[in-house]
N, C-alpha and C positions, 0 to 999 in steps of 0.2 A: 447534449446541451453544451453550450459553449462556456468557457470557464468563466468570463467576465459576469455575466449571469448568474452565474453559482454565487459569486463575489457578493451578489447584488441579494441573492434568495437566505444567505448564509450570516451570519457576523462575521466580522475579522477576527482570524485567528483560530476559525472553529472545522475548517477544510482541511485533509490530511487529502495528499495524492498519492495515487500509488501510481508509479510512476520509474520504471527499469533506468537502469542506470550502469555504467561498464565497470564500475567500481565496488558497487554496494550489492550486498545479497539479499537485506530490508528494505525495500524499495516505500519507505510509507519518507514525504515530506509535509513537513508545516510547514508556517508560516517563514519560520525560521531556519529552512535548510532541512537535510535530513535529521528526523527524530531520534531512531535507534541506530548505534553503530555496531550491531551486530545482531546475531540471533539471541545470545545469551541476555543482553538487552530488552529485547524482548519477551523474553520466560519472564526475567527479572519484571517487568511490567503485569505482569497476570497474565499472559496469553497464552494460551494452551500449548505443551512444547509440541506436540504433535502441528498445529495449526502453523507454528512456527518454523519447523522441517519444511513445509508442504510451501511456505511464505520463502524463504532461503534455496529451495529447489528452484522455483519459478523465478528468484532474479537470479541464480546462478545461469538456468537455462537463458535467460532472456539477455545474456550477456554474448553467446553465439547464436540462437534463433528469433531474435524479437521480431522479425517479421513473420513469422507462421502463424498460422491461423490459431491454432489450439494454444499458443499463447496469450492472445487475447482471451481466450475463452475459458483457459484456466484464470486469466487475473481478473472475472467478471468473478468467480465462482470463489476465488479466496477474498476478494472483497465481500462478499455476500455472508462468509464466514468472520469474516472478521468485523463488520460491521454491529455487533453484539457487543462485543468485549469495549466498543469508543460509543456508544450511541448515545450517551447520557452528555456527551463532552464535543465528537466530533462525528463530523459527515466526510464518511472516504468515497474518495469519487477515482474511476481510472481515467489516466492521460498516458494514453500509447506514447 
C-alpha cells in the first residue's frame, strides 16, 4: 500500500514507521521524527525488553545488510510483534 493512502486511511499523527536508518537502532518514526532514542526508551515505554533486543538487533543489522531479504522479513515479523503494545494509539506500518 502506498503511504499517501495510509495518510488518507489513518488520522494524522496516528502512523508510526518502521523504517532503518544508518544512525538509529529504534527504527519506529512519527510524525515528528524518530520516537525513541534508544532501546532503553523503549523498555522505559512498556515494551517488552526482550522484543526490544530483537527491535535494536534488526536496525543494528540493517545498518550493513538492509538489502537482504530476511531483513525485510524479519521487520514484517517484529512489526506484527509490536503492533500489540501501540494498537489502541498507533498503526506501524514498514517502509524499507
Amino acid at each position: 500500500m502506498h503511504t499517501d493512502a495510509l495518510e488518507h486511511e489513518h488520522p494524522e499523527g496516528t502512523i508510526i514507521r518502521f523504517m532503518g536508518d544508518h544512525t538509529v537502532l529504534i527504527p519506529l518514526w512519527g510524525p515528528r521524527g524518530l520516537m525513541f532514542s534508544g532501546p532503553e526508551a523503549l523498555v522505559g515505554a512498556g515494551i517488552d525488553p526482550d522484543l526490544v533486543r530483537d527491535v535494536a538487533q534488526w536496525g543494528e543489522d540493517w545498518q550493513t545488510v538492509s538489502e537482504a531479504p530476511d531483513t525485510h522479513l524479519r521487520a514484517v515479523e517484529l512489526i506484527q510483534r509490536l503492533r500489540p503494545a501501540f494498537y489502541r494509539w498507533y498503526t506501524i506500518v514498514y517502509q524499507p
